[in-house]
Every structure is written in structure tokens, then in C-alpha cells.
C-alpha atoms as one frame of an Amber mdcrd trajectory, in Angstrom:
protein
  29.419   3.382 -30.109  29.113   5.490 -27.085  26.653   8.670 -26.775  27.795
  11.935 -27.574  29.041  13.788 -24.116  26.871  16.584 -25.383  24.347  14.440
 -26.684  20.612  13.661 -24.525  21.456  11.502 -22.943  23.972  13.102 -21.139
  21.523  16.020 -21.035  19.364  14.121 -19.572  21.399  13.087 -16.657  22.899
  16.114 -15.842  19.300  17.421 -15.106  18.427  14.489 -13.749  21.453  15.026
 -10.963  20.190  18.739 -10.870  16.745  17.517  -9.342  18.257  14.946  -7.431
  20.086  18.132  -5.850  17.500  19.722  -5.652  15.021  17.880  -3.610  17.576
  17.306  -1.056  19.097  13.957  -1.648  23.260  13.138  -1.533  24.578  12.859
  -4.648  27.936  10.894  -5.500  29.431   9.193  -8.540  30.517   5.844  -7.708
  31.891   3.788 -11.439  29.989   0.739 -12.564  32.371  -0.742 -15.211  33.541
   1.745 -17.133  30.872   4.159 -16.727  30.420   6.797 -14.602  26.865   6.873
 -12.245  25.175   9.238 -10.514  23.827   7.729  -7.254  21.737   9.983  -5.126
  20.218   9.137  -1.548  17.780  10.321   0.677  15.192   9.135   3.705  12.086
   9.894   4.650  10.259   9.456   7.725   6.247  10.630   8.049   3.801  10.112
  10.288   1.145   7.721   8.497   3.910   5.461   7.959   4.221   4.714  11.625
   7.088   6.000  11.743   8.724   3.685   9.628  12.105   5.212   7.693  12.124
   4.825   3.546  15.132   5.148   2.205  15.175   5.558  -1.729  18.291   5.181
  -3.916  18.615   6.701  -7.378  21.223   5.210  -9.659  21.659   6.070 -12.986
  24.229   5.893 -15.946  24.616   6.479 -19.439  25.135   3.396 -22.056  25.853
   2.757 -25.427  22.184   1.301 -25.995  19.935  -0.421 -22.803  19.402  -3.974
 -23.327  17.904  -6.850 -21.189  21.000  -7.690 -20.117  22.934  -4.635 -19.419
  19.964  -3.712 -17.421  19.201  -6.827 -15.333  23.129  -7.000 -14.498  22.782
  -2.769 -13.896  19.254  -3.076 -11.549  21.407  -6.427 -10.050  24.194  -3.912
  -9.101  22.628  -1.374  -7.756  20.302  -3.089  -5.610  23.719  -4.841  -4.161
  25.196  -1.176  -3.664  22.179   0.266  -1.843  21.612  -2.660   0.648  25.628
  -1.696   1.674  24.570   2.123   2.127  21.367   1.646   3.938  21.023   2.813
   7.608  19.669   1.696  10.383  18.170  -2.209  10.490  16.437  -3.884   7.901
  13.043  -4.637   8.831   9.753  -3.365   9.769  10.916  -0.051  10.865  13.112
   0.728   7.731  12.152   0.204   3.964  14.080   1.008   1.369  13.439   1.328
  -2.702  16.494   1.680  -5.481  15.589   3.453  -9.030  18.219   1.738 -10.897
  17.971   3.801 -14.579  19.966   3.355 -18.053  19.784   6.267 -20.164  20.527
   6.006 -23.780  19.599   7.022 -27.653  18.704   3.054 -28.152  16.645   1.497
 -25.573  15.511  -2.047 -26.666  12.000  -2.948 -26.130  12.438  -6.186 -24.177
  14.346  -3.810 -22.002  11.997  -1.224 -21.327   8.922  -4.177 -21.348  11.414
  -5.566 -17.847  11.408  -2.124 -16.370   7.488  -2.204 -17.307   6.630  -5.341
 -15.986   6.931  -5.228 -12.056   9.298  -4.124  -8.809  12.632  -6.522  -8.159
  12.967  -7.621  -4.316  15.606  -7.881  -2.934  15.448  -9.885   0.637  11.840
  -8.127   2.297  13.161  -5.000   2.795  14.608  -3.406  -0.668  12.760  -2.960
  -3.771  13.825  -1.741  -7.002  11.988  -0.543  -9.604  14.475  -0.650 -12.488
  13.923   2.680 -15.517  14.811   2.622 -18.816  14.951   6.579 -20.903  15.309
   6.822 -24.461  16.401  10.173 -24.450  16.902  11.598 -28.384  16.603  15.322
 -29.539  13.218  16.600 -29.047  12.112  13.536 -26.873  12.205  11.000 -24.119
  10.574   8.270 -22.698  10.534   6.779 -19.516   9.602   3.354 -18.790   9.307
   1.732 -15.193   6.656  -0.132 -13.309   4.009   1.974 -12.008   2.198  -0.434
 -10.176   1.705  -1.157  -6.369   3.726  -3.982  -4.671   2.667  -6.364  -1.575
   6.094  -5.556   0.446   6.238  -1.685   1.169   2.640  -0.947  -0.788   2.010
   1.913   1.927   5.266   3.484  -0.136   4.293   3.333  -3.432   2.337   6.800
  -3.818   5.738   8.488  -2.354   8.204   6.452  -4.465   5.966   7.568  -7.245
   6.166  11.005  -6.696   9.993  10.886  -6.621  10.085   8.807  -9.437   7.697
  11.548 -11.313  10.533  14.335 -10.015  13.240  12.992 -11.010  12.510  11.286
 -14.509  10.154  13.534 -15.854
């Protein structure tokens, strides 16, 4: 059984592409099965990072209920899409980190205990940091690995903050 379209989930992602918006990142809707996502880009390039380039990728989509599965074969696919969207080379000068997110009424523990339990590499240069939210009325909660990581660790505190921004 599919979430209400006026339900919070939906809710939920339609703010969540509001703040995407809003903090300047390209949004687009590209399908993943027979769902509709809202992917949202943007890089960054400061300083204290040697002038290294992060790009982060937001991907996220509303299901029936998150499971293990659906959201190892969701973080799988969306890791996939951003390496094909990146710019520039891969490498030392340009990092790049995917929030892959499944919003739903149902999220499964195991599920949200994956997102918990640390980043997802892809080759040395893209990291993912799948996000479960069990969004119901009156509620939410957001579940993702908060920790640092060895590849890209000088990123962490700014992938945070976006992370904080956008999943609230």
C-alpha cells in the first residue's frame, strides 16, 4: 500500500525539495522504478579544503515502507547516478558525498540500524551516507550515520551541516 499523496511523507519531501531550493542546489526528478525522486546537486569549494571541490548529491523518494533491501538497492542506485553527474576528475582535487534517503510511514529497524551504522564508498572518491525518515503525523525521525570517515574526513563537519538542513 502506497502513502497517501497528501500524507507525511509526501509532506516531508516537498519541504525537503523546498530547502534543497533553497540553499542553492539543482533540483530534478529523475524515476527510480516506479517512483518519482527528487535529486538535488550542488558543489562547494573553500579555502581550508585546499581547494579541493565537494560535490554532494541528495536523492530522495517516497516508498511504501523502507526496508533493508529497498534501501541497499536505493543507496546502490544512487551512488551509480551521482558518479555519472559528477564534474570535473575524480581524485584528490574533487570529492563527492550522495544522501541517498527513503521516506515513508514504516521504516524497518534493520533499515534505519544500515543507515546508522557507517558511510558506503564507492571507488575513493564518492561516499554515501544512506537516510532513512519515518515521517507520520506529528513526527519524524531521521536516521543516518553521523560519524567521521577516513576518505574525505576533512568533509564531514560540512556534509553534516547539509545533512542537518535538509532532513531536519
Amino acid at each position: 500500500m502506497n502513502p497517501p499523496p497528501n500524507g507525511p511523507a509526501h509532506a516531508y519531501l516537498a519541504a525537503l525539495t523546498e530547502r534543497l531550493a533553497a540553499d542553492g542546489c539543482t533540483v530534478t526528478s529523475p524515476p527510480w522504478r516506479d517512483h518519482s525522486v527528487v535529486a538535488a546537486a550542488r558543489g562547494d569549494r573553500k579555502a581550508r579544503w585546499m581547494g579541493t571541490k565537494v560535490e554532494l548529491f541528495v536523492f530522495a523518494s517516497v516508498v511504501p515502507e523502507v526496508d533493508l533491501t529497498t534501501l541497499g538497492e536505493f543507496t546502490g542506485w544512487a551512488m551509480s547516478y551521482a558518479k555519472g553527474l559528477r564534474s570535473g576528475f575524480s581524485g584528490a582535487r574533487n570529492a563527492a558525498f550522495v544522501l541517498p534517503a527513503l521516506v515513508s510511514d514504516r521504516v524497518q529497524p534493520e533499515a534505519a540500524q544500515w543507515a546508522a551504522e557507517d558511510a558506503r564508498l564507492l571507488g575513493t572518491t564518492l561516499i554515501g551516507r544512506p537516510i532513512t525518515v519515518q515521517a507520520v503525523p506529528q513526527a519524524r525521525r531521521v536516521t543516518m550515520y553521523r560519524g567521521g570517515t577516513v576518505l574525505g574526513g576533512m568533509f564531514t563537519k560540512h556534509v553534516m551541516t547539509k545533512a542537518a538542513l535538509y532532513f531536519p
